[in-house]
N, C-alpha and C positions, 0 to 999 in steps of 0.2 A: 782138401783144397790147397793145402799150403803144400801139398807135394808137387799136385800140379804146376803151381804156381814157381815153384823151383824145376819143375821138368820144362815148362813152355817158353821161356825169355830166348827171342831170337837166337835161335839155333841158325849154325851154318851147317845146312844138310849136306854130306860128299854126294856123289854120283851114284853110288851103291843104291841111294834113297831108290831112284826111280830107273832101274839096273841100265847100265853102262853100254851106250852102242860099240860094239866092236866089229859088226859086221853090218850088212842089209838086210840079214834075216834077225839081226836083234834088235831093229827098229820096229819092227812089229809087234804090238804089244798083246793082239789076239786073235789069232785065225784058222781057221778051220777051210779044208777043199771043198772044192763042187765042180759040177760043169761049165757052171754060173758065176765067177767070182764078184761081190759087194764090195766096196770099201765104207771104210768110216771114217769119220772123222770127229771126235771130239775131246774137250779139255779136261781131260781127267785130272791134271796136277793145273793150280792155279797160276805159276812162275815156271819160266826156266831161266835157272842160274847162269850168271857172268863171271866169264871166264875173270883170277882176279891177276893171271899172269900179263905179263907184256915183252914183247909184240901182241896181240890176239890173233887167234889163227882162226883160219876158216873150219871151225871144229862142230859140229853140233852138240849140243852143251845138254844136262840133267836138267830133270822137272824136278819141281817140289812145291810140297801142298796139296796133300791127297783130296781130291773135291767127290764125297761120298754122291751127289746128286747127278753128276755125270758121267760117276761111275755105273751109278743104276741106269742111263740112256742106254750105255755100250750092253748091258745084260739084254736090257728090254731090244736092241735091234738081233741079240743073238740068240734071246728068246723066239722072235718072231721069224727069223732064216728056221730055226730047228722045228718049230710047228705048222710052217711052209713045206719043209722037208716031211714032215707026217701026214702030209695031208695029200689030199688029189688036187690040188690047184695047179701044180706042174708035174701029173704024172710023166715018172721015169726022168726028169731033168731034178738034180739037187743042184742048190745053191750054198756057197763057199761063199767067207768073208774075211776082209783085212779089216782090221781095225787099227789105226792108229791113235794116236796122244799128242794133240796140239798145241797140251800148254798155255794154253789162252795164245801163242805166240804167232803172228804171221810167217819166222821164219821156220819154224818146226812144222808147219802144217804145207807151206810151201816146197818143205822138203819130203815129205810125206805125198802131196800132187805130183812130183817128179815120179818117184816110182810107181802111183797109178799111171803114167803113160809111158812107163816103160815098157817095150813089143813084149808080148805075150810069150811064154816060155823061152824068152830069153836069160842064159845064165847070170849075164853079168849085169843086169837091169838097166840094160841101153837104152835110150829114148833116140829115136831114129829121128833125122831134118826129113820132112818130106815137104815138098809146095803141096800135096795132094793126099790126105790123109785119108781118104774115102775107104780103103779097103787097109786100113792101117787096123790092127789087130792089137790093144794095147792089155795089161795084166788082168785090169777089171770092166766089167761091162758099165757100172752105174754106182756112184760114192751116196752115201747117207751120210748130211751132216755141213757143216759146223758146227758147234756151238753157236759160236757168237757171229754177227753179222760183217764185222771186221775180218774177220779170215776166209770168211765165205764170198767177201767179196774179189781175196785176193787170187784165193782157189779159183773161183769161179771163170777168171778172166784164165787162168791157165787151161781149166780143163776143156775151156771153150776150143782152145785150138785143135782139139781132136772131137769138140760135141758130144763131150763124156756127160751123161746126163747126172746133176747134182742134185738132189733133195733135202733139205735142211726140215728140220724136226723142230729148229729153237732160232734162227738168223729173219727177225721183223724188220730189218730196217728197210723201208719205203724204196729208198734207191734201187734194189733188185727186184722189183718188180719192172727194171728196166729190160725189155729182151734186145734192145742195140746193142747195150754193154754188158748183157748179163743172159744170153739167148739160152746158154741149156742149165739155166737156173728156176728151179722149184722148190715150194714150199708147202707143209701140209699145215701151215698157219696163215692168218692174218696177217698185213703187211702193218708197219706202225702208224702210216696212216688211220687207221680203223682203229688204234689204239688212242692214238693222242685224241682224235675226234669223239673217243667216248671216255675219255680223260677230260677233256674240256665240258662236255657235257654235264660231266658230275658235277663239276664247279661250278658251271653256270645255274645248276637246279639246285644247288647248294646253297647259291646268293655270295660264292665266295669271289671277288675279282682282283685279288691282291694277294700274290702268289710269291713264290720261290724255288726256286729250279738248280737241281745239284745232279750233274751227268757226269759220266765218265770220259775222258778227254780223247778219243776215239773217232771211228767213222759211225760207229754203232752210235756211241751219244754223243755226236755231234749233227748227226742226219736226225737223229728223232730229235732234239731241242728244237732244231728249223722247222719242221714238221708241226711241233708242240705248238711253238712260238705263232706259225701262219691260224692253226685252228683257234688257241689262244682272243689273239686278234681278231679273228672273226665272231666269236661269242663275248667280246667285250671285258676281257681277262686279261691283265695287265702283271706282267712278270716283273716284280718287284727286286731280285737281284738273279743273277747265274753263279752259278759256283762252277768248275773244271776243275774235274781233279785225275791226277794222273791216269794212263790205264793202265801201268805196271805197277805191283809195291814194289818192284826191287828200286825204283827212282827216289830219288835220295830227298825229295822232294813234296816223294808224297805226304806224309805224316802232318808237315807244315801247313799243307795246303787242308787238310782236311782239320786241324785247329781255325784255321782260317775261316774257313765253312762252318762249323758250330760256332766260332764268334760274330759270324754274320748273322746266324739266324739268331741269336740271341740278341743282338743290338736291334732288331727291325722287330719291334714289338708288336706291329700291327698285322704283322705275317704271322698267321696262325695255320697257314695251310702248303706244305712241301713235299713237291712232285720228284721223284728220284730216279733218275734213268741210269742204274748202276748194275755191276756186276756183282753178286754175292757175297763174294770176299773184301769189296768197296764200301757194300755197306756197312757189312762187321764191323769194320776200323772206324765207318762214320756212327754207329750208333753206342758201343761202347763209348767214344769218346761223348756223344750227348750225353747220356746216361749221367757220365762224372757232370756235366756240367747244368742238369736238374730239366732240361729240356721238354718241355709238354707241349706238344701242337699235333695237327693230324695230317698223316706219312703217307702219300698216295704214291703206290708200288706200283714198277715197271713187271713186264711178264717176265724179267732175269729173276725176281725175288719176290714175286710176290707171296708166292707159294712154299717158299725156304724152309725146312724145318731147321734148319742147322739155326739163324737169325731170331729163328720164335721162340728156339730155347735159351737163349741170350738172358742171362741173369737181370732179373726188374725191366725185363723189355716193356711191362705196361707201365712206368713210368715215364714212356717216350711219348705216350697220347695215342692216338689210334689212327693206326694201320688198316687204309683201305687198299686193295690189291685188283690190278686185272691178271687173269690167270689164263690159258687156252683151255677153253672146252676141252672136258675130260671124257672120256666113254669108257667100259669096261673095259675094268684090266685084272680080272681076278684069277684067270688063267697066268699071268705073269706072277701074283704074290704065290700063288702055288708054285711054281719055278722058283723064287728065293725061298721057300721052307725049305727044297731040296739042292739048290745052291750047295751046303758041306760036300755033296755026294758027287760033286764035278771033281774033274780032272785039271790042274793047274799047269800040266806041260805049255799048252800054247795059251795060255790066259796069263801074261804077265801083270796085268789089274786083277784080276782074281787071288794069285800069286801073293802080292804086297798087300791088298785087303787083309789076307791072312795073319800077314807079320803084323801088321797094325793092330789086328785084331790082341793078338795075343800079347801083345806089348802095353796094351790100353783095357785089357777086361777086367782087371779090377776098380774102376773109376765108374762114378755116376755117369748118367746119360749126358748131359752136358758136358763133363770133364773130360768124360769117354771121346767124343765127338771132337772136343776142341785138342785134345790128345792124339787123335788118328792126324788133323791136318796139321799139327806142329811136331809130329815124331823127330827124335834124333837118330841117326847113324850108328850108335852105340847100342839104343833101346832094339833095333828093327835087326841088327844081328843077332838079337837071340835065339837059340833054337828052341824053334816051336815044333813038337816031336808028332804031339797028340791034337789036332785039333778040332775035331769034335768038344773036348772039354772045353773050351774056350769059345764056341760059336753062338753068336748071336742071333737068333732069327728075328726077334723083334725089331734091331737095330735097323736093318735095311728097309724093313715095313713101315718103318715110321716115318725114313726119311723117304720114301717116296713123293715124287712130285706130279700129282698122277695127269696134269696137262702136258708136260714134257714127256712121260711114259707113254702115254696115246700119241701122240703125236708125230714120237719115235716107231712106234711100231710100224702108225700109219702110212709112215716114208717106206719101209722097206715092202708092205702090202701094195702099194701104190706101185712100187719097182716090178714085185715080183708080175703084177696085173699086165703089166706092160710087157714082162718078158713072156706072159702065157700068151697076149695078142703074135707074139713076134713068132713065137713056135710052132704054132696053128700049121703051118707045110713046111716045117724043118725040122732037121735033127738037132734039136740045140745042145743031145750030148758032144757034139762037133764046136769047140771052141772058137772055129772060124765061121760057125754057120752065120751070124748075121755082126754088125758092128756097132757102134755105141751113137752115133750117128741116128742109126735104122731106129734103136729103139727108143730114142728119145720124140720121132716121132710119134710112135705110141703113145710114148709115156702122156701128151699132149692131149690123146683122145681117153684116155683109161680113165674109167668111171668104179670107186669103190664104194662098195656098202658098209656104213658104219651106225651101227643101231638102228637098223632099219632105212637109213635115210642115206641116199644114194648120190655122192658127193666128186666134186671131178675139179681138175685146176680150171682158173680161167685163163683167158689168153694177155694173165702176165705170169702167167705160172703160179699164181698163190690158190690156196682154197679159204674160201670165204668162210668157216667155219665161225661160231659164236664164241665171247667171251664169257667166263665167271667172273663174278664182282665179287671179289673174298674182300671178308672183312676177321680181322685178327681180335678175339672175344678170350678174356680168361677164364675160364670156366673150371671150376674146382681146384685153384690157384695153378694153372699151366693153362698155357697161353696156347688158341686151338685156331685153326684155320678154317672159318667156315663161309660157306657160301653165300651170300646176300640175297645176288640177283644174277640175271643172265644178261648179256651186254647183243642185240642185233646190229652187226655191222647194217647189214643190207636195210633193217627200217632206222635204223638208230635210234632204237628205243630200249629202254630197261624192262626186265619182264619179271613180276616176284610171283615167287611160290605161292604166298599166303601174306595176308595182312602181317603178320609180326615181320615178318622179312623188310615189306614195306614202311614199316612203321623205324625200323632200325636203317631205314635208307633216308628217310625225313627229321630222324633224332642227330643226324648229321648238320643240320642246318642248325642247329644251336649254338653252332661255333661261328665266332663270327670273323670274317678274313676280311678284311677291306681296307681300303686307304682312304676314305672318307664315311662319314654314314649313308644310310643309304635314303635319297630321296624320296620323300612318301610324296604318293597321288597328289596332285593341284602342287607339286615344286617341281624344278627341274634341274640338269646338271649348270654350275655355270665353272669351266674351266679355267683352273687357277695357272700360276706360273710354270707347275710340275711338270715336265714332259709327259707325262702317263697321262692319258684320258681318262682313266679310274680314279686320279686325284682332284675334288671340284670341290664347291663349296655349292648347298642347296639355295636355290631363291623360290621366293613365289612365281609364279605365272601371273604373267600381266593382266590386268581385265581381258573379257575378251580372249582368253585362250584357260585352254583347261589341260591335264595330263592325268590319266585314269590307271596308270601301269608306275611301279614300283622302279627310280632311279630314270627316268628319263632325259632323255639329252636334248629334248627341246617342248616345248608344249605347242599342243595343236592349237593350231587358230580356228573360233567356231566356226561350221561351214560356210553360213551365207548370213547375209544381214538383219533373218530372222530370228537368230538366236545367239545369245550374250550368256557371257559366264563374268562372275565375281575374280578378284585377285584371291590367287588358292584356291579354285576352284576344280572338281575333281569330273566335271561333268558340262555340259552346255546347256544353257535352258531356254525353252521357245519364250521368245519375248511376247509380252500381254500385248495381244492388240488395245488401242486407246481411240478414244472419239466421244464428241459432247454425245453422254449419253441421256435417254431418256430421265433416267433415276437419275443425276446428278442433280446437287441442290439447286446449284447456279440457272441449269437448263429448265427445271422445274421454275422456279422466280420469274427468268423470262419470259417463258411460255404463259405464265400466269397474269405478264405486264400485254402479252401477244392479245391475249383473253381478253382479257380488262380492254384494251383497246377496241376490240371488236364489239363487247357487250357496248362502246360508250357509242359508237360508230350508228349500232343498232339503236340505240337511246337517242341519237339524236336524231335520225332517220323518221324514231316515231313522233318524236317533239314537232319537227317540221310536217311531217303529214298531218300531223292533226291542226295545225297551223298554218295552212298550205295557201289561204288565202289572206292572211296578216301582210301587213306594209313590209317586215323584216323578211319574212322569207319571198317576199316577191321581189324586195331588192338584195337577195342573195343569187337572184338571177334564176328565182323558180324550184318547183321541186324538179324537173330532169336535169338541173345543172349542180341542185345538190345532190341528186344521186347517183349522180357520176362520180364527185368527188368523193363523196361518203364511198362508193363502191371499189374508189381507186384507194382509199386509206386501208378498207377491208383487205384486196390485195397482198397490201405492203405489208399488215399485219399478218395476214395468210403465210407470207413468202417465206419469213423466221421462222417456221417451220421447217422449212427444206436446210435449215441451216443447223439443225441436232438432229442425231443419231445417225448411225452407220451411213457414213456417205457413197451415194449411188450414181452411177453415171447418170441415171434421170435428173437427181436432186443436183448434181453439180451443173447442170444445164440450165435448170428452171430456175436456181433459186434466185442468179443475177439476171436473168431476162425476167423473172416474174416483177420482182423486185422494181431494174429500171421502167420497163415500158407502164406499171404502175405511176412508180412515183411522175415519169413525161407527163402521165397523163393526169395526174391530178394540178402537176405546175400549170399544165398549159390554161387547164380550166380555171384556174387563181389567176392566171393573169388576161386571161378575156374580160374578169370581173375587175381586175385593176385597169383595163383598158377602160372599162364600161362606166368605173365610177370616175377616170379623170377625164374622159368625153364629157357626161353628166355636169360635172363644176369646170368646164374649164371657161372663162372669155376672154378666152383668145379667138377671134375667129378663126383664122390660117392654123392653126394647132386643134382648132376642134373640127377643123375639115379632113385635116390630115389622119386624128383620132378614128375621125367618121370613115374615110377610105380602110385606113387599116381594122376596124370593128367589123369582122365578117367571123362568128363565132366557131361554127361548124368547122368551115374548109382549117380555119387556125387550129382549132383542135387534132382534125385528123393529120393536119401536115407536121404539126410536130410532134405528134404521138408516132406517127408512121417514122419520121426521121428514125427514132430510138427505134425503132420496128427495125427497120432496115440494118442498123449498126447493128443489133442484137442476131439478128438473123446471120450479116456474116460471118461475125464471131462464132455463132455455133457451128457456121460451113467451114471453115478454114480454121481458125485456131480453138476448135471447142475446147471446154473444160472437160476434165477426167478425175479418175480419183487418186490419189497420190500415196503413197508410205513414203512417212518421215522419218526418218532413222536418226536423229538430232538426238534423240533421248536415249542414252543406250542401254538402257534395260524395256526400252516399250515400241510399241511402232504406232506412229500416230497416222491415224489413216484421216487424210484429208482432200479437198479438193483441191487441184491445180487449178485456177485460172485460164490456161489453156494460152495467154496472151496479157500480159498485163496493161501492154498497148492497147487493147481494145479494152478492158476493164477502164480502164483511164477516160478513154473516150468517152464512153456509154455514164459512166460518174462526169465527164466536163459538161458532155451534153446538158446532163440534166443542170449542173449549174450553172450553165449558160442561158436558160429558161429561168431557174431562179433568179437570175442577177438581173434577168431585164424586168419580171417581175418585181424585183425588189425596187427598181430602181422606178418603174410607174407607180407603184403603191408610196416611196415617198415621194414624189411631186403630188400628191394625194392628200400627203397625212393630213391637212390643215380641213379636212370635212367636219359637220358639223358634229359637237361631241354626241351628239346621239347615236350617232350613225357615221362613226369615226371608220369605219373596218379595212379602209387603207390604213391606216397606222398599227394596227392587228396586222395584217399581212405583212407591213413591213417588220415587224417584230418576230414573226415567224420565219420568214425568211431569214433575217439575222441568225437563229435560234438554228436553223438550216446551216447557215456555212461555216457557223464555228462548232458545231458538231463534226462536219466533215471534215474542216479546217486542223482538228486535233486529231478525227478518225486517221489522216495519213501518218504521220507518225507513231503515231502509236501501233496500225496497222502493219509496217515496217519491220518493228521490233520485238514485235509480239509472237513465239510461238509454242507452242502446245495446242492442247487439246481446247483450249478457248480462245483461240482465236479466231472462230466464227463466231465467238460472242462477242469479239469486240464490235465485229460489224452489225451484230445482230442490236447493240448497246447504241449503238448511233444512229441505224435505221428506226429504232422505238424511240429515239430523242426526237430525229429529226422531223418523225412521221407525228408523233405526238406533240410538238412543238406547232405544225401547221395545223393539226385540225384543231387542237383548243385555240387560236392563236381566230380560225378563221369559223369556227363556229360557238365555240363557248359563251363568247358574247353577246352573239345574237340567242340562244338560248337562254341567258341571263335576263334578258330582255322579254323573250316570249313569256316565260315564266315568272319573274318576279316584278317588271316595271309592263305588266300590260299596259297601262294606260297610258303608258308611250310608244304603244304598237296598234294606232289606230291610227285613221288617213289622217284626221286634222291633226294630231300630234307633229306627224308628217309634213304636213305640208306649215304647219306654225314654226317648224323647225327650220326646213328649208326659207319661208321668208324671210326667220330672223337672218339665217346666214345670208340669205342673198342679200337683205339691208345691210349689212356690218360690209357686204365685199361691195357694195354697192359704193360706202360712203367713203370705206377705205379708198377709193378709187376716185373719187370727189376731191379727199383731202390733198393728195399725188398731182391733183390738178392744178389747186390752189398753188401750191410751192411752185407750179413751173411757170405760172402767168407773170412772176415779175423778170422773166427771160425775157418775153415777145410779144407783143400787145397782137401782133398782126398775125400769129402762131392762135392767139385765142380766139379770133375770130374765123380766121378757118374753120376751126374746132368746131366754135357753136352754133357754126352755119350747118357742120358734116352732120353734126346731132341731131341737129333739127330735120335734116333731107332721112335720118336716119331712123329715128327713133319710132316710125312704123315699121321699118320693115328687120328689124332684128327685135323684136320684144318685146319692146322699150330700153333695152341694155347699149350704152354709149360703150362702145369698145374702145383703145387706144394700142397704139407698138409708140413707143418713145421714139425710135430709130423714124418714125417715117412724120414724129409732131402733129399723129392723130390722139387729142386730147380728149377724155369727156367733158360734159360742160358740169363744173363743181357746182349740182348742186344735189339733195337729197329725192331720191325719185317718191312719186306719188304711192300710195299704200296700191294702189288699184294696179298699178305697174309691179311692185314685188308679188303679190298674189299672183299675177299671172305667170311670173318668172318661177313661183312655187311650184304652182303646177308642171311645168314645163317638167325643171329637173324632176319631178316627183315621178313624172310619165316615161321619161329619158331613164331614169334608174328600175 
């Protein structure tokens, strides 16, 4: 090591290094005749030197930088012309081939395109102006190559002006799959589109989206970075810096730039993951230099290097982290290593790479393979003139077999197989040992339909000239402490899918995800991204998801909202879930109680029903106005209690119909028939004459019942025509759906509820002009207490009704309905029950009619007293009076009525016993 170490320090190679052009025939660096002539084109030296004199002339200057892996392309396309020539594929036509050396340089390869279009056995290699090039005959019929995408693009626009067809073996950049700018350009690769999209792929099934990108400053990396950069951005991958770095080392420049780039990657700690779209000898300079500075992250390779042996043997290279690589689909090439075991046995005249392989060789066989290798590409001027006499003793077969790169070897071959297919279509009715028989033009049409078989599988350009062939996913593994190039997986452009051999392939494609690349962590299900100030959409900070929205996918950039109003999620929810339906259910405690008070109501309804039937001839229930008037009311209580029913469990568009029409035309119909009875009982006491006439006109029992029971009929009816009730989902609650009934009109609910308490209040209001009956038989004053009991029930129902909701709020009506309804019937039968029952011997006529006399003497004398007070008014007022009394006192009773207003007085004095009896009977008969 320390020799090499002392042999490698920047050498300035002469011109001798990469031998000296002195004419056009020593620009050629390996050729052989044919009838056919190929050319080539690729980079065998990595620099051409700068001239260091001034003026600078227009000189074509030396390479330097022996590049062993493009030296094996040039074998493998001269392998494949000489087993073309052994075969029948162009019987009797051989194919010849130039090969040049383009120095990675646009201008040495440009000048190398010059004498491809120089006319065909011209001495002096003229390149003729023609407008019309059609039948222009130039040295070669069809070039193999670039290297690299940069000179092929520059070539390519030259050889276009003769439609000299180009085939490149290793040039992916996307742009030439242009045929406007780039029309007799082909490739037997992938264009880098298909490369960066399964470059992104990785990353994105990686879980990595915080990247770093280092290309070479170029057309070549600069068209894939844009490329990277749009697929990138479509998979949510965020390029966290660029690095540019020269694409010459001779630039003075470069070294700085690439410390530059390792002290980037090393400041951006969160970048664990770096995409490199460089040239071979770019990388060397950048990973040596990581190397020194302890660098571990994982290295995802362009197809310039993925495959590199020269970089795998790179001292402690597994100290850089792991090297994922895309490679071109490789196919058999074992007819080609048999070609390099007999490689010594060539001929070095017209092989000027062959030639310098040699001196290399012999200058560098005593060094390790490593040392060997980085000793052929920094040789001196002094080392490479020695003479090497013998060299069989010095030849290595293994050397070349190792560096092969066998996707660039296939690929190469498959250029000049693809060429040669198209010159056997061209042949088919020519003599093509006639160098004028067809033109480069003619055969690039071919070249456009030519279909090659490669492992069986029958493969053709598409119409941008590329062939869609598959990637290998290599992955760089140390395996018995040297660092080994193996293949993972296979990359399908055409499904964009990864395809592994066997689980362990897979498993080592998944043990990649353990690395973790991000600019933020990564949002787990039920959070979402929320973007912080960072330009990059890969830099956020995670939140929860709002109620009401969930997110089921790892890193999300917004959370769904649940579909529809059926289903609700938690904050941090990973999921939506159907909301409980709700409704007073059968089994709820509260509905069970009620139901139980519904119960009880109707057991007392039924109890009372039998009290009075069996009672049915008693003073009390004939002055309840009979059993058919109490079993109507009793029937309309039954009802009301009935109808709280329809007001629990699952609501039905039946139940929402019935339960406020059962309900009102019930309850109408039990007011109306309480206040026929409060009509009946202030007829019965009233003397007034004019008020008990009036009483008497409006007492018609029947037609009053049905007219105002039917009113509520009517209302109710077209409530149900026009704005019926339905059933409703509340969504108020948002975890449940409370399924309830609409009202359908609250206007008419309003109505059908004032009606009735318009019935009540006039009720109330004849039951108290009433109260004052006798206390036996007081049951205006009961009525009037029920009613009260009635409108402050409803009177708190509307508010609270209001404010109330859930799933009880048909209890609250159903809570006012069992007040209200229980409030009237104890209110208008308990009483008299009490009576039936525990004071019978105050439920017999005389009882009755001893009762009524008393009250009739008490309102008798009261009325007497009223008198006395107004006789010291008008002496002439009293005599009227007790003359009116006397002309009277047959024909009303015996009862002296008075109106103040009209100074009709009775005559004060106490009536006869024989006169209240009669007036007993009276109301006794009247009630």
């Amino acid at each position: 090591m320390a020799f090499v170490s002392f042999l490698i320090p920047c050498f300035v190679i002469s011109t001798d290094i990469a031998f000296s052009c002195q004419n056009t025939d020593d620009f050629v660096s390996a050729s052989s005749p044919g009838d056919i002539v190929i050319g080539g084109l690729f980079a065998v030296h990595s620099e051409m030197l700068h001239p260091e004199e001034y003026p600078i002339k227009p000189v074509i200057q030396n390479c330097a930088g022996f590049e062993v892996q493009f030296f094996l392309q040039t074998l493998a396309m001269i392998h494949a012309i000489e087993t073309i020539n052994n075969s029948t594929l162009l019987s009797g036509v051989s194919l010849g081939y130039e090969i040049y050396d383009t120095c990675a340089e646009v201008t040495k390869a440009m000048a190398s395109a010059l004498r491809f279009l120089a006319k065909y056995n011209s001495s002096e290699d003229v390149v003729e102006f023609k407008c019309n090039y059609s039948n222009y005959i130039p040295r070669i019929k069809a070039v193999t190559g670039a290297s690299y995408s940069e000179v092929s693009m520059a070539v390519s626009r030259l050889l276009a002006l003769q439609l000299i067809p180009q085939v490149s073996p290793s040039s992916s950049a996307e742009i030439l799959s242009d045929k406007i700018r780039f029309p007799s350009f082909f490739r037997t690769i992938p264009s880098d589109f298909h490369q960066t999209r399964a470059m992104t792929h990785l990353i994105s099934e990686s879980g990595w989206n915080w990247i770093g990108v280092i290309a070479t400053d170029d057309d070549n990396g600069r068209f894939a970075l844009e490329s990277f950069g749009i697929q990138a951005m479509a998979n949510n991958v965020c390029i966290a810096f660029k690095e540019m770095l020269p694409a010459y080392l001779s630039d003075y420049t470069f070294h700085t730039k690439v410390d530059h780039a390792v002290e980037k990657i090393v400041k951006e700690t969160r970048v664990n993951v770096i995409v490199v779209f460089m040239r071979q000898f770019h990388v060397f300079k950048l990973f040596n230099k990581a190397i020194e500075r302890n660098v571990n992250k994982i290295w995802i390779a362009s197809d310039n290097w993925s495959s590199s042996v020269r970089i795998s043997t790179i001292p402690n290279i597994k100290q850089l982290g792991t090297i994922v690589g895309f490679g071109f689909k490789s196919g058999d090439i074992s007819t080609f290593q048999d070609f390099l075991r007999n490689l010594h046995e060539k001929p070095t005249t017209n092989n000027k790479f062959l030639h310098e392989y040699i001196m290399l060789l012999s200058v560098c066989a005593h060094l390790e393979y490593h040392d060997f290798q980085t000793c052929i590409s920094n040789q001196s001027q002094d080392d490479l003139l020695q003479n090497v006499e013998n060299k069989h003793q010095i030849w290595r077969d293994d050397f070349l077999t190792a560096n092969i790169e066998p996707g660039f070897i296939h690929s190469t071959i498959l250029a000049v197989y693809a060429i040669a297919h198209a010159i056997k279509r061209q042949c088919k009715d020519r003599n093509c040992k006639d160098p004028n028989a067809f033109t480069p033009w003619e055969l690039l049409e071919e070249l456009k339909e030519v279909t090659v078989t490669d492992d069986d599988k029958e493969i053709k350009f598409d119409s941008n000239g590329d062939m869609s062939t598959s990637y290998d996913v290599l992955l760089w593994k140390e395996i018995d402490g040297h660092m080994e190039i193996t293949t993972m997986a296979e990359y399908d452009p055409k499904k964009g899918d990864f395809i592994f051999e066997d689980e362990d392939k897979k498993q080592e494609f998944l043990d990649l995800k353990k690395v973790q690349s991000t600019c933020s962590q990564h949002c787990r299900p039920g959070q979402m991204k929320k973007i912080t100030e960072s330009p990059h959409t890969c830099c956020y900070e995670c939140v929860y998801c709002p109620e009401n929205h969930y997110s089921n996918q790892t890193d999300m950039d917004y959370c769904y909202r649940c579909s529809n109003k059926t289903f609700w999620a938690p904050v941090n929810s990973t999921t939506c879930y159907r909301k409980a339906i709700h409704f007073l259910a059968w089994t709820d405690w509260f509905a069970i109680f009620l139901l139980l008070l519904s119960a009880l109501g109707i057991v007392l309804v039924l109890s009372i029903g039998v009290v009075f039937t069996k009672n049915f001839n008693t003073p009390v229930v004939k002055a309840s106005g009979g059993l058919t008037v109490c079993y109507i009311i009793l029937f309309s209580h039954s009802l009301i209690f009935l109808s709280t029913v329809f007001f629990i469990d699952e609501p039905t568009e039946f139940k929402c119909k019935t339960r406020q029409a059962l309900f009102g035309i019930s309850f109408a119909l039990c007011i109306s028939c309480i206040l026929i009875k409060s009509l009946k009982i202030l007829l019965a006491f009233s003397f007034d004459p004019k008020l008990q006439n009036f009483l008497k006109s409006m007492y018609k029992p029947i037609p009053t019942v049905v007219i105002c029971t039917g009113i509520q009929v009517v209302i109710c009816t077209f409530w149900l025509i026009f704005r019926t009730p339905f059933v409703k989902q509340n969504f108020s609650i948002p975890r449940a759906i409370i399924l309830e009934c609409n009202e359908g009109s609250i206007v008419a609910f309003g109505i059908m509820l004032g009606y009735i308490a318009a019935l009540a209040f006039i009720c109330f209001i004849f039951a108290f002009k009433g109260r004052k009956l006798p206390e036996n038989y007081n049951e205006a004053k009961f009525i009037t207490f029920g009613m009260l009991i009635y409108f402050i029930a409803w009177i708190v129902f509307i508010p609270v009704y209001a404010t109330t909701f859930g799933i009880y709020l048909p209890a609250v009506e159903i809570i006012v309905v069992l007040i209200s309804n229980y409030g009237i019937l104890c209110c208008t039968f308990l009483p008299k029950c009490y009576i039936i029952i525990y004071k019978q011997e105050t439920n017999t006529k005389s009882a009755f009619l001893k009762m009524i006399y008393n009250y009739s003497s008490k309102s008798a004398s009261s009325v007497a007293v009223s008198q006395i007070s107004l006789d010291s008014k008008s002496s002439s007022s009293r005599a009227t009076v007790s003359d009116s009394c006397k002309s009277q006192k047959n024909s009303v009773n015996g009862n002296c009525h008075f109106q103040v207003q009209e100074q009709r007085l009775i005559r004060g004095k106490v009536l006869p016993k024989s006169t209240a009896r009669t007036v007993a009977r009276k109301r006794l008969s009247s009630i």
